[in-house]
N, CA, C and O atoms as a GROMACS GRO file, in nm:
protein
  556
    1UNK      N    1   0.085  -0.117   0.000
    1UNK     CA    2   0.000   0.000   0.000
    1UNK      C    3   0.089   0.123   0.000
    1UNK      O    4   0.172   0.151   0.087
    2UNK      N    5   0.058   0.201  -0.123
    2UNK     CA    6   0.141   0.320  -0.100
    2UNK      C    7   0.059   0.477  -0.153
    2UNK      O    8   0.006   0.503  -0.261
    3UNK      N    9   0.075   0.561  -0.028
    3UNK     CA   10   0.005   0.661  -0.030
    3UNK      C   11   0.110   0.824  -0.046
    3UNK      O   12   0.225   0.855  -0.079
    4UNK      N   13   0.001   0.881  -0.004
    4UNK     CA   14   0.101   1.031  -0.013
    4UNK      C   15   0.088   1.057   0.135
    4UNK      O   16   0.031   0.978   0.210
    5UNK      N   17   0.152   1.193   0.182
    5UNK     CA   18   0.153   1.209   0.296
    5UNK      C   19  -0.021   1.220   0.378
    5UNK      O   20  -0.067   1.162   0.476
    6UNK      N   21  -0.092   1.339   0.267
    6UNK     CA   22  -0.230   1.365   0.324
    6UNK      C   23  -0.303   1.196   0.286
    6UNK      O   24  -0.406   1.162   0.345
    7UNK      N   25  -0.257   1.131   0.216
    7UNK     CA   26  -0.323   0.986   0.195
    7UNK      C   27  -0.322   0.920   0.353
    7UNK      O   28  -0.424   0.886   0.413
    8UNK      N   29  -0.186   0.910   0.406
    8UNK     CA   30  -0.084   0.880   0.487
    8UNK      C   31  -0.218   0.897   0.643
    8UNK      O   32  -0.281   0.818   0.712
    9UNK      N   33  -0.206   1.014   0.635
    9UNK     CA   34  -0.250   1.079   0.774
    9UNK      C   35  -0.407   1.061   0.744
    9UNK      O   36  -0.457   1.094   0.852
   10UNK      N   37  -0.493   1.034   0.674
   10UNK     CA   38  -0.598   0.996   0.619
   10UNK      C   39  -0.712   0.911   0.708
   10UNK      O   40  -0.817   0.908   0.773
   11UNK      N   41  -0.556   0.824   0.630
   11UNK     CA   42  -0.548   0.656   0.666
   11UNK      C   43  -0.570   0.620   0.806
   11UNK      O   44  -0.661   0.551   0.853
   12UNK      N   45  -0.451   0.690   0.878
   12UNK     CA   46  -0.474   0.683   1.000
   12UNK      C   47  -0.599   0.732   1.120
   12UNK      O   48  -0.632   0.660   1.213
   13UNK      N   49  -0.639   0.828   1.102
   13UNK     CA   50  -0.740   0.877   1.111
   13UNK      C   51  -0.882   0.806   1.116
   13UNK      O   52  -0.964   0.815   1.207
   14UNK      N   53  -0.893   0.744   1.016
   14UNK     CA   54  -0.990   0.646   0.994
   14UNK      C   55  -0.959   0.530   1.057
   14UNK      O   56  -1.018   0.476   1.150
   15UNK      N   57  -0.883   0.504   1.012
   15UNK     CA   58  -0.804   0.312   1.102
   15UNK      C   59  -0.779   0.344   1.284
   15UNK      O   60  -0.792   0.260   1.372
   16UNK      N   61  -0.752   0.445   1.297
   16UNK     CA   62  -0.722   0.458   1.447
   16UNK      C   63  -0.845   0.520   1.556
   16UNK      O   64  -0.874   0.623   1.617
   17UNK      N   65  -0.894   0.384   1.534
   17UNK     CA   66  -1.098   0.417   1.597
   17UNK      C   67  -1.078   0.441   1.741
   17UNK      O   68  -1.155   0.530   1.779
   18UNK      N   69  -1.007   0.395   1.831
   18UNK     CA   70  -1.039   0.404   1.996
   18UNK      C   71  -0.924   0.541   1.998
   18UNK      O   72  -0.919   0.596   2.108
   19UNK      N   73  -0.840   0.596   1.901
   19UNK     CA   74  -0.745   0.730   1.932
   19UNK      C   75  -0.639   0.669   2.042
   19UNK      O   76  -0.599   0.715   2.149
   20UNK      N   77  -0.622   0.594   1.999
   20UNK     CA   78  -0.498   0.528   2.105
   20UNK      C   79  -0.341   0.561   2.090
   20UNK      O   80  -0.247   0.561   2.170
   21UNK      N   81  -0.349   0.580   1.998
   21UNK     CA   82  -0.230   0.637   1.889
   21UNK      C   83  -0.166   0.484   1.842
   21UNK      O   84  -0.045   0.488   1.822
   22UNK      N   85  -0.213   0.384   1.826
   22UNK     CA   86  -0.148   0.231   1.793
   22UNK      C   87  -0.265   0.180   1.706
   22UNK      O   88  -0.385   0.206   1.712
   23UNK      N   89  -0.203   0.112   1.637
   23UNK     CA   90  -0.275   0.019   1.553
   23UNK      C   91  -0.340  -0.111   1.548
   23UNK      O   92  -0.252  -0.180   1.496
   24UNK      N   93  -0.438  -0.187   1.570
   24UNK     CA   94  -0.420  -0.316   1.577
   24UNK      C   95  -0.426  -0.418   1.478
   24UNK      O   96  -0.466  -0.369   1.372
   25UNK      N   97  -0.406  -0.521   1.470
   25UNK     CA   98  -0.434  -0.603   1.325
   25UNK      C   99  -0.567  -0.590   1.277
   25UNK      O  100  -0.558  -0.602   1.155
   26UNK      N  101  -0.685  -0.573   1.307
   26UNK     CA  102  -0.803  -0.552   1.339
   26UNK      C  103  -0.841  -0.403   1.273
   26UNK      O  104  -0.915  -0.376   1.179
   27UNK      N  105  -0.775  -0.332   1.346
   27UNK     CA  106  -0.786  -0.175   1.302
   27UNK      C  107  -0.734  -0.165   1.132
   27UNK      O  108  -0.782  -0.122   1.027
   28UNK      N  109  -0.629  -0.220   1.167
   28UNK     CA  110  -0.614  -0.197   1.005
   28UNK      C  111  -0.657  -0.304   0.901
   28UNK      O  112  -0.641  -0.290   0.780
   29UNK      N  113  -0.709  -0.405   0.954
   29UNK     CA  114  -0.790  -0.499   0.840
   29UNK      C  115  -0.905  -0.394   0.814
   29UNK      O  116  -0.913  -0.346   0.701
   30UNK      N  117  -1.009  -0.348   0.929
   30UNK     CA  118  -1.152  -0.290   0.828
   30UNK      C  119  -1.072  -0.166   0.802
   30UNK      O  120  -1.146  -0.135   0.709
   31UNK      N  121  -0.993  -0.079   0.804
   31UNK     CA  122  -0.927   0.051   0.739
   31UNK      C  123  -0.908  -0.008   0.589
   31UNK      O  124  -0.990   0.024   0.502
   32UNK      N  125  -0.797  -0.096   0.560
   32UNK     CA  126  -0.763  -0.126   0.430
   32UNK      C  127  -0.895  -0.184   0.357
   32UNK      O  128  -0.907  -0.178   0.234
   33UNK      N  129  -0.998  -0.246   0.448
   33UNK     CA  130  -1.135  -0.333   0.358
   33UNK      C  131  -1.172  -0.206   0.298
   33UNK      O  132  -1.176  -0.210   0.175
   34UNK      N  133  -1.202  -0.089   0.353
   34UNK     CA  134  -1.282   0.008   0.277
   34UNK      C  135  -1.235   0.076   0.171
   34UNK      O  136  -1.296   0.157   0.102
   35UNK      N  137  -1.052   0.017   0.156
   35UNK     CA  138  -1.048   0.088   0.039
   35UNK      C  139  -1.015  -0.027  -0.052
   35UNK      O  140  -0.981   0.013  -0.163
   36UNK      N  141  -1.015  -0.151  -0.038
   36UNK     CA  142  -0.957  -0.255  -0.130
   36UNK      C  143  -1.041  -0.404  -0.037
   36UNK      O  144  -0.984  -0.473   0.047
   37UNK      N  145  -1.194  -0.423  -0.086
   37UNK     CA  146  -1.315  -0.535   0.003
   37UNK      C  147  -1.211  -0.698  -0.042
   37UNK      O  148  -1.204  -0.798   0.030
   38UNK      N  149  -1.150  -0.682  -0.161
   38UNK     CA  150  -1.116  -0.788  -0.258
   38UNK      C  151  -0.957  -0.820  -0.199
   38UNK      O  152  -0.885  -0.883  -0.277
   39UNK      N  153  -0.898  -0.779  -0.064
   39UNK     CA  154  -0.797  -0.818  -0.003
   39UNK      C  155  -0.786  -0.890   0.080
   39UNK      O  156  -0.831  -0.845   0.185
   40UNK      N  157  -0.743  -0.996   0.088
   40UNK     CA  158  -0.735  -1.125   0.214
   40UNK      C  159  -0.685  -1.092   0.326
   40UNK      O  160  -0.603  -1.004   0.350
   41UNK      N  161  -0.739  -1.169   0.398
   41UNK     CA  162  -0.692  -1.134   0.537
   41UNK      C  163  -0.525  -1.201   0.561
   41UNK      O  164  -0.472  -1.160   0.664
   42UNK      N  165  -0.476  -1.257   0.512
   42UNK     CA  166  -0.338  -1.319   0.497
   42UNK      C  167  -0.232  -1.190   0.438
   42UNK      O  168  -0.115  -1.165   0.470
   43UNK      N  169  -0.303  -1.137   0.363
   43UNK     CA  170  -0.217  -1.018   0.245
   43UNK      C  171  -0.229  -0.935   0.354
   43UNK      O  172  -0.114  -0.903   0.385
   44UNK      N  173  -0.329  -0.869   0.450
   44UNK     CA  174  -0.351  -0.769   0.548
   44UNK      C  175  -0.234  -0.813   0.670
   44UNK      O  176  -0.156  -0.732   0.720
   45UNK      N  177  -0.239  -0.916   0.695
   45UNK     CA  178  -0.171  -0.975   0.808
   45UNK      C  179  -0.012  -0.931   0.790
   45UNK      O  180   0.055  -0.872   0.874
   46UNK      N  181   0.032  -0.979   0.649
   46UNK     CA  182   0.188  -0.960   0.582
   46UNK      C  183   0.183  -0.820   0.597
   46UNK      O  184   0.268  -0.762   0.666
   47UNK      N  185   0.089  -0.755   0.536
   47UNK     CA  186   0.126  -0.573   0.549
   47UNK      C  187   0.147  -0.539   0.691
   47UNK      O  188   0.231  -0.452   0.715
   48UNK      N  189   0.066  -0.611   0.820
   48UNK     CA  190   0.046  -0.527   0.930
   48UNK      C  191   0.212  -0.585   0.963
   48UNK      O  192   0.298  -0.497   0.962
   49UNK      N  193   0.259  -0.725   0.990
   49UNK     CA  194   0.393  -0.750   1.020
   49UNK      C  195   0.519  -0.679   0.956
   49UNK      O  196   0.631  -0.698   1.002
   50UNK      N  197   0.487  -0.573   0.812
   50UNK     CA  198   0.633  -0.534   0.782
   50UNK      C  199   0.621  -0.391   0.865
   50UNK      O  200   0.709  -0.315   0.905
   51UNK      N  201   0.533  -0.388   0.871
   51UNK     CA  202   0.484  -0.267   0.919
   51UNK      C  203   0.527  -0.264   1.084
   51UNK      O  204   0.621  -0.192   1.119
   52UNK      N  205   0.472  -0.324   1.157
   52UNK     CA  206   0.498  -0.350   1.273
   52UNK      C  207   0.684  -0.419   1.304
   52UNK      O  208   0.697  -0.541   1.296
   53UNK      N  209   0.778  -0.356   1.327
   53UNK     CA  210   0.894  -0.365   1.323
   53UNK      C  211   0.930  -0.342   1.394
   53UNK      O  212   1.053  -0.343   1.394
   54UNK      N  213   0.852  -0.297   1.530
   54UNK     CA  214   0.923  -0.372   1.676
   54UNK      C  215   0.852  -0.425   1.715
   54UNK      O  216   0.846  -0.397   1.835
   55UNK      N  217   0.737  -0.540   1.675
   55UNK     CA  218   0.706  -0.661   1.689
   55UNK      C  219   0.641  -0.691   1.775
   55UNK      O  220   0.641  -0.809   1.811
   56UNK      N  221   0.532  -0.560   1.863
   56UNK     CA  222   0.476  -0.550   1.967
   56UNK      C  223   0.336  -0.606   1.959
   56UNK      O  224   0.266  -0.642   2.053
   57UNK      N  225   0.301  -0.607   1.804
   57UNK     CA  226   0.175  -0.669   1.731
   57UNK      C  227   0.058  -0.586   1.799
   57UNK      O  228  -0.044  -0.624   1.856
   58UNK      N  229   0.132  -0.399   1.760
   58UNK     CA  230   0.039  -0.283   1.752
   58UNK      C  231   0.164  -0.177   1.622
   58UNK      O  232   0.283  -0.195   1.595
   59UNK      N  233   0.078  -0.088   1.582
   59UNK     CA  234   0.165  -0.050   1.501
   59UNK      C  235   0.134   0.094   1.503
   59UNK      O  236   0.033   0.140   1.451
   60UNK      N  237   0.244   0.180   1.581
   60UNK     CA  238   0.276   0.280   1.624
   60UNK      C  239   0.251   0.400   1.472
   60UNK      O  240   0.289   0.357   1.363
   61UNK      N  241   0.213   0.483   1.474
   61UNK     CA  242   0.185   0.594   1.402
   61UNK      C  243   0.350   0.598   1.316
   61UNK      O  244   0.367   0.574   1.197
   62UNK      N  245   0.442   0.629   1.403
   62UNK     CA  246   0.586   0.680   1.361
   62UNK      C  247   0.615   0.553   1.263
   62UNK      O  248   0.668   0.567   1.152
   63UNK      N  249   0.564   0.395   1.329
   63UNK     CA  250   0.612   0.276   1.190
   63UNK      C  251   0.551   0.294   1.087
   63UNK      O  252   0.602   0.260   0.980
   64UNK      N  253   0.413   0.357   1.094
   64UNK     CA  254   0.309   0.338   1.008
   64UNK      C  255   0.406   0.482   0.880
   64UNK      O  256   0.440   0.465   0.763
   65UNK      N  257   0.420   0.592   0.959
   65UNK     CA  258   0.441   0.662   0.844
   65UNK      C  259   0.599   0.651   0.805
   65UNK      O  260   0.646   0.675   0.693
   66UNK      N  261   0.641   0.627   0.873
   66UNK     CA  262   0.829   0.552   0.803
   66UNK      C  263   0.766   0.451   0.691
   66UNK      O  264   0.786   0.469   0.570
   67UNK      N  265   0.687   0.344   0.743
   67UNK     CA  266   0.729   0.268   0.637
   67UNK      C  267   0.624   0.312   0.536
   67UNK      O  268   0.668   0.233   0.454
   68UNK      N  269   0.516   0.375   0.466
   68UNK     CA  270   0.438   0.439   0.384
   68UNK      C  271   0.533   0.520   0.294
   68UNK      O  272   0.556   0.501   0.175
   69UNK      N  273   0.596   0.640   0.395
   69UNK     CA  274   0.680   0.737   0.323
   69UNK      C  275   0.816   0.656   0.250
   69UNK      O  276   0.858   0.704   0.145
   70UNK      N  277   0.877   0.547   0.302
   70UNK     CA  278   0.980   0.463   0.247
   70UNK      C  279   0.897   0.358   0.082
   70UNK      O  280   0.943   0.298  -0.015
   71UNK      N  281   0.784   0.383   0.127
   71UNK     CA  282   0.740   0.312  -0.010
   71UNK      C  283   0.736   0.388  -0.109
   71UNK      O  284   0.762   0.346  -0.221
   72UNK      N  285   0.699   0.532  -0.082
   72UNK     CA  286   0.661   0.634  -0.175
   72UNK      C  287   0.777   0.694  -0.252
   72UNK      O  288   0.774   0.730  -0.370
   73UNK      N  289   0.908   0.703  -0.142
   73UNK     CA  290   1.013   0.712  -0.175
   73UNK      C  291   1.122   0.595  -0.282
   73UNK      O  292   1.205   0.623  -0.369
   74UNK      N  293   1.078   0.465  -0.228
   74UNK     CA  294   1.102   0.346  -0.362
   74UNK      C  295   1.024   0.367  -0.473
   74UNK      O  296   1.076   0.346  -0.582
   75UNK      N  297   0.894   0.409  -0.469
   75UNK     CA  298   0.781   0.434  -0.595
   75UNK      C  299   0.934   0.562  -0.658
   75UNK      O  300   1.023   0.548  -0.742
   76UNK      N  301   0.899   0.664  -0.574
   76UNK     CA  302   0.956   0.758  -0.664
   76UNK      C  303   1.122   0.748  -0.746
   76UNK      O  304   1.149   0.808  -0.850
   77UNK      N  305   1.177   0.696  -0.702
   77UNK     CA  306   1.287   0.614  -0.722
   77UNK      C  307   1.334   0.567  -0.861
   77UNK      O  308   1.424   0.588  -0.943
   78UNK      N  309   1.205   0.480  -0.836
   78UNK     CA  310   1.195   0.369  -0.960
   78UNK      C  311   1.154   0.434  -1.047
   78UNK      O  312   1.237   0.453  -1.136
   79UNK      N  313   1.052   0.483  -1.064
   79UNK     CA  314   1.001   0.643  -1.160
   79UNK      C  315   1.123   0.693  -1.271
   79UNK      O  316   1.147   0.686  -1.392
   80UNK      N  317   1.183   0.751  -1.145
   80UNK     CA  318   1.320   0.830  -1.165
   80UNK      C  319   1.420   0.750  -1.280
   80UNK      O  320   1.453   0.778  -1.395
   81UNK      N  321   1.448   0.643  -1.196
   81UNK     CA  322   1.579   0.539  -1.296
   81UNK      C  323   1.483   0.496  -1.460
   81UNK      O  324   1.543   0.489  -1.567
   82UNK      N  325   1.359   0.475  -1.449
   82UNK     CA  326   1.266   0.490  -1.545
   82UNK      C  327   1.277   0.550  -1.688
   82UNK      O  328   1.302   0.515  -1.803
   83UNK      N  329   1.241   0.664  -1.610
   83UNK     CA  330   1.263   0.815  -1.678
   83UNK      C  331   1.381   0.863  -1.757
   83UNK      O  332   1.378   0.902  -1.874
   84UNK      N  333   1.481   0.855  -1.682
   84UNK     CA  334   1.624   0.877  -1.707
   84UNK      C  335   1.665   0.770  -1.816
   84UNK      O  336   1.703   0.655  -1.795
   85UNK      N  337   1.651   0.823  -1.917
   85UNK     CA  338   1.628   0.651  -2.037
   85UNK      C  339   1.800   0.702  -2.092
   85UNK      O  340   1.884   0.623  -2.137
   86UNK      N  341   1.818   0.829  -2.076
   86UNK     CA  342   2.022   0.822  -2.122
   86UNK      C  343   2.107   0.804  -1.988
   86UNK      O  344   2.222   0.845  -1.983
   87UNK      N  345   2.052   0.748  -1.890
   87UNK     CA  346   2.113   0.748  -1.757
   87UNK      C  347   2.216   0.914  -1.764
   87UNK      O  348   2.336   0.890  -1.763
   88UNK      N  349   2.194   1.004  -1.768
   88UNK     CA  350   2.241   1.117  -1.715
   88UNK      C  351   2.246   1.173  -1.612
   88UNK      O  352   2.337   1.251  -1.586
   89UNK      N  353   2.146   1.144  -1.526
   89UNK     CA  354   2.127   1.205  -1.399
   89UNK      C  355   2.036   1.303  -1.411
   89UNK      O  356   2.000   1.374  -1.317
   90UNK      N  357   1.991   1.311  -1.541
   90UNK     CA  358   1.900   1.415  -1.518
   90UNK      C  359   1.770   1.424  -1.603
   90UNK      O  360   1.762   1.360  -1.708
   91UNK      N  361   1.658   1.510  -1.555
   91UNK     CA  362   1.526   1.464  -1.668
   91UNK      C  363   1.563   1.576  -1.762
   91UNK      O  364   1.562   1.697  -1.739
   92UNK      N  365   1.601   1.497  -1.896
   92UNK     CA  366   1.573   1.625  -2.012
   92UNK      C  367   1.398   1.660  -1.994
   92UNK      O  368   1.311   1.617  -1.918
   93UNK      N  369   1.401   1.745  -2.091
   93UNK     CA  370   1.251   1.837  -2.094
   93UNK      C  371   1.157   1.696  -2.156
   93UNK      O  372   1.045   1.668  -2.112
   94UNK      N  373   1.226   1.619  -2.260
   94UNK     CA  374   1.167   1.493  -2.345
   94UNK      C  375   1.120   1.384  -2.262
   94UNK      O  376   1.036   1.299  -2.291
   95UNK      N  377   1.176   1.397  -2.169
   95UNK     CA  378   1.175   1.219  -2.064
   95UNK      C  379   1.084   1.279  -1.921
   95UNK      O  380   1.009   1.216  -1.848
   96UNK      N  381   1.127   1.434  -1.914
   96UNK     CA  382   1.012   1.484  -1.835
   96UNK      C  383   0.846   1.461  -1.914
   96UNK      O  384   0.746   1.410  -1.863
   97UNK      N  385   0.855   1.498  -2.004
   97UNK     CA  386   0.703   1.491  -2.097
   97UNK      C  387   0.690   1.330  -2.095
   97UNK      O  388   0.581   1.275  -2.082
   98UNK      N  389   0.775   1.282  -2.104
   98UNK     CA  390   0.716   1.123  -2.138
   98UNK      C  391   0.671   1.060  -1.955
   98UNK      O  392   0.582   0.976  -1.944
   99UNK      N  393   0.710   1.087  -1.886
   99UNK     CA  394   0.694   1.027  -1.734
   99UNK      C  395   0.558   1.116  -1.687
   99UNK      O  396   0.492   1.084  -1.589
  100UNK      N  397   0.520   1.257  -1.787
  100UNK     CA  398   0.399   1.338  -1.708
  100UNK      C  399   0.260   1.218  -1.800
  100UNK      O  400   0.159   1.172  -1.746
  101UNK      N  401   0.304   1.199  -1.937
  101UNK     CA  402   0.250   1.150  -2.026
  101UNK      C  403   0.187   1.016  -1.952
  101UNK      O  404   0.070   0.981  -1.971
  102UNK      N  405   0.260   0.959  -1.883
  102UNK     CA  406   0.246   0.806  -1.883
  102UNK      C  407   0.139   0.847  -1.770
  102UNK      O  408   0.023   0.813  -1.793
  103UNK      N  409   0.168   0.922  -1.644
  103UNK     CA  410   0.032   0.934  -1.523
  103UNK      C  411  -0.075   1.004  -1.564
  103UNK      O  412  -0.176   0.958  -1.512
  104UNK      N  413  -0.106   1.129  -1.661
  104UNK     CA  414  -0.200   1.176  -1.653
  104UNK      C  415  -0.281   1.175  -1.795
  104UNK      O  416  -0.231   1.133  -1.899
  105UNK      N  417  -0.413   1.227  -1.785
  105UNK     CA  418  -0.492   1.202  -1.889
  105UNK      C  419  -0.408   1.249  -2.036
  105UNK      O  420  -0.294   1.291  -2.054
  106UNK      N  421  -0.482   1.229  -2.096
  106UNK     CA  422  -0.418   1.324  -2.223
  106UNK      C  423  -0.458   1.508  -2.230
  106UNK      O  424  -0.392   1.612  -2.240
  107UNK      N  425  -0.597   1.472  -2.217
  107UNK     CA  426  -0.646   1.615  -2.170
  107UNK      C  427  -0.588   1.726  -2.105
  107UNK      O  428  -0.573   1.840  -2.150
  108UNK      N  429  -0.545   1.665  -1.951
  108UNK     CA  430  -0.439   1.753  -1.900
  108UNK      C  431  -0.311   1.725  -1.896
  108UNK      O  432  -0.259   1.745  -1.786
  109UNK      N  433  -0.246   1.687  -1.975
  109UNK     CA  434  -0.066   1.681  -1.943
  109UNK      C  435  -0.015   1.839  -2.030
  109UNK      O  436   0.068   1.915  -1.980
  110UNK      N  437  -0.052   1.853  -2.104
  110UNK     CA  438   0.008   1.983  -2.177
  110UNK      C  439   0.006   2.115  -2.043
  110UNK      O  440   0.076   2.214  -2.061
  111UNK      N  441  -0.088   2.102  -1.902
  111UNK     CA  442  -0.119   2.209  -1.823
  111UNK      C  443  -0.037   2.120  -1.688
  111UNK      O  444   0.017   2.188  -1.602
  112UNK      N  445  -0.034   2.026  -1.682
  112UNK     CA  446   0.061   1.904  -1.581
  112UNK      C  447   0.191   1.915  -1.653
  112UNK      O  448   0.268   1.891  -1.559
  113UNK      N  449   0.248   1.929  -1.730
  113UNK     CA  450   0.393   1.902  -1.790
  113UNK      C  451   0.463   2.062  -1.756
  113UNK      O  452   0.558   2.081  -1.680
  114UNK      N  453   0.377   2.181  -1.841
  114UNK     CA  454   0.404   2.305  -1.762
  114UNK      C  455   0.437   2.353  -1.628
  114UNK      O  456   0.539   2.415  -1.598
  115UNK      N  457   0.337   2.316  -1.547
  115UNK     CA  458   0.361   2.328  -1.372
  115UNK      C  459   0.499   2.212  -1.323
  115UNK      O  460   0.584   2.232  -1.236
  116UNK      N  461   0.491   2.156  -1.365
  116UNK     CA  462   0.595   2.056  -1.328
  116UNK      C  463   0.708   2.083  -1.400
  116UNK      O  464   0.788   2.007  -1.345
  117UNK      N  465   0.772   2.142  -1.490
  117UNK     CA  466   0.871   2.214  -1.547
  117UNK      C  467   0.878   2.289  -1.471
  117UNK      O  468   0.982   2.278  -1.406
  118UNK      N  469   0.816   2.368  -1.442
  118UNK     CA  470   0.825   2.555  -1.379
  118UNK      C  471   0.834   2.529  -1.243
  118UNK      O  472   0.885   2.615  -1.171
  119UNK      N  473   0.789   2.419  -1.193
  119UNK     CA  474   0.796   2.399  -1.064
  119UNK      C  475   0.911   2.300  -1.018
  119UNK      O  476   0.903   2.301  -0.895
  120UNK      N  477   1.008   2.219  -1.053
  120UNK     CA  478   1.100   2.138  -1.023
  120UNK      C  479   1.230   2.169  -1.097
  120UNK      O  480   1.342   2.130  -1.065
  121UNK      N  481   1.192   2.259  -1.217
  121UNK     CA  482   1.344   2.283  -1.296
  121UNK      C  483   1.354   2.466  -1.185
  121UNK      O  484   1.296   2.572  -1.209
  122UNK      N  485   1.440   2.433  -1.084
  122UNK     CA  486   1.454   2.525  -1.006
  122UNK      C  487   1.570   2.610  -1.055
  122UNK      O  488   1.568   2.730  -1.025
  123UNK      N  489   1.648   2.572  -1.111
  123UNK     CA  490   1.775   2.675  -1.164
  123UNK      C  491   1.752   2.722  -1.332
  123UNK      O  492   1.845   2.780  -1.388
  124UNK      N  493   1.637   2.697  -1.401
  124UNK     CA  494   1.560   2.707  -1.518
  124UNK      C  495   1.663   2.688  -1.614
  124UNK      O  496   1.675   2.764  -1.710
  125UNK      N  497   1.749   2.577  -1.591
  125UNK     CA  498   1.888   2.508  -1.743
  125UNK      C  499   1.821   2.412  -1.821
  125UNK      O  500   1.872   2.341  -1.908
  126UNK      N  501   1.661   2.417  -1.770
  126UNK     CA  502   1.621   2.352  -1.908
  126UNK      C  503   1.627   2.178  -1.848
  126UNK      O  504   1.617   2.078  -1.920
  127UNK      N  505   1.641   2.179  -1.741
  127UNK     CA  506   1.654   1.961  -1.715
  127UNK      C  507   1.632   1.977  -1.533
  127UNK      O  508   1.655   2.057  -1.442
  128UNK      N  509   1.587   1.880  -1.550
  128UNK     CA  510   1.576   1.846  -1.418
  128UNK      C  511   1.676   1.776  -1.306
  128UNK      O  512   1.656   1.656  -1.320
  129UNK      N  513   1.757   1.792  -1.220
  129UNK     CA  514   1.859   1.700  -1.184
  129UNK      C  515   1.769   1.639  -1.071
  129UNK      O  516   1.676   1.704  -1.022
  130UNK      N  517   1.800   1.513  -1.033
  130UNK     CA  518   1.791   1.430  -0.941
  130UNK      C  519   1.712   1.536  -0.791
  130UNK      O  520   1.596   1.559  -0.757
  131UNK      N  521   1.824   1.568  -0.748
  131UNK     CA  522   1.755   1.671  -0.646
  131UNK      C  523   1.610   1.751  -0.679
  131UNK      O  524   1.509   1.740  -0.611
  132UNK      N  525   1.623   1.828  -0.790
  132UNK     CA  526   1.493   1.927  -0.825
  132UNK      C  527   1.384   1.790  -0.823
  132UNK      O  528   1.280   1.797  -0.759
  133UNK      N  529   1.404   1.728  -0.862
  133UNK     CA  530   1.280   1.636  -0.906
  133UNK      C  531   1.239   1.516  -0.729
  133UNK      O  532   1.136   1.449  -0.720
  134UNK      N  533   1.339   1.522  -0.625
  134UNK     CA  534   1.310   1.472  -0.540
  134UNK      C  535   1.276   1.573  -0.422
  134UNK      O  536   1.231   1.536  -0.314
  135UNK      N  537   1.306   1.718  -0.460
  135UNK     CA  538   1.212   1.825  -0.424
  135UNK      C  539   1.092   1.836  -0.440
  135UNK      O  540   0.999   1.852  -0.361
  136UNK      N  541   1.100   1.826  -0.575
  136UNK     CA  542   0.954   1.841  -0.614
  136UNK      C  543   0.861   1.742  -0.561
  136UNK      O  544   0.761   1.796  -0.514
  137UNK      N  545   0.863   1.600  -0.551
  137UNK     CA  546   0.808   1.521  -0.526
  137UNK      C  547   0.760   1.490  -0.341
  137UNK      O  548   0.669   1.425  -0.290
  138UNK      N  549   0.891   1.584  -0.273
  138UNK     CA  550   0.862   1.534  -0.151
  138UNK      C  551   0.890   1.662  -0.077
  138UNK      O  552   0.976   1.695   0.004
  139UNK      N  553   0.791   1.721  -0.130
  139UNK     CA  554   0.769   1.863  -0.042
  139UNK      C  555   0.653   1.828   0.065
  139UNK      O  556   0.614   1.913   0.144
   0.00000   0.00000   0.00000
């Protein structure tokens, strides 16, 4: 399961019914049912154990968003090495358009490709380096 931060804090919110600040296997089986009915309780169980990593079999807010934000951060990652199709280190303007291309409609990428240029090419040389683009992503 991988969310964004406001996904993140959402989540919790909803899953954390008695405000205890902990999780239980329980809590987060009907949290995840409401957003995915077609998930086993075995697949829920594996998520709550990577999750739970000091093994207290409750799962503390701070594990919950380490390991969410560490997924989002492998998502974005992989994106990245993706993207980067001349391994340069950096998004030309071409490989930027092709990575806005692939997530959003067709409709809006020409108004998504703009904001995301103007907004991550921070020194405006025309490419994106590694940093601008892991700015951009994890503001």
């Amino acid at each position: 399961m991988k969310l964004t931060r406001e996904q993140i804090e959402e989540f919790w919110r909803n899953a954390d019914k008695n405000q205890d600040g902990k999780l239980t296997v329980q809590e987060i089986q009907l949290a995840i049912k409401r957003y995915d009915q077609h998930m086993t309780d075995s697949a829920i169980a594996g998520i709550f154990c990577d999750i739970d990593t000091d093994n207290d079999d409750k799962i503390t807010k701070r594990e919950f968003v380490d390991q969410m934000s560490k997924s989002r951060a492998d998502d974005l990652a992989q994106l990245w090495r993706k993207y980067d199709t001349d391994r340069s280190g950096e998004l030309s303007r071409g490989e930027a358009i092709e990575l806005i291309k692939a997530y959003f409609p067709a409709d809006k990428c020409n108004s998504v490709i703009g904001k995301f240029l103007q907004f991550s090419d921070r020194d405006g040389n025309g490419v994106i380096t590694k940093e601008e683009y892991d700015n951009f992503f994890c503001q």
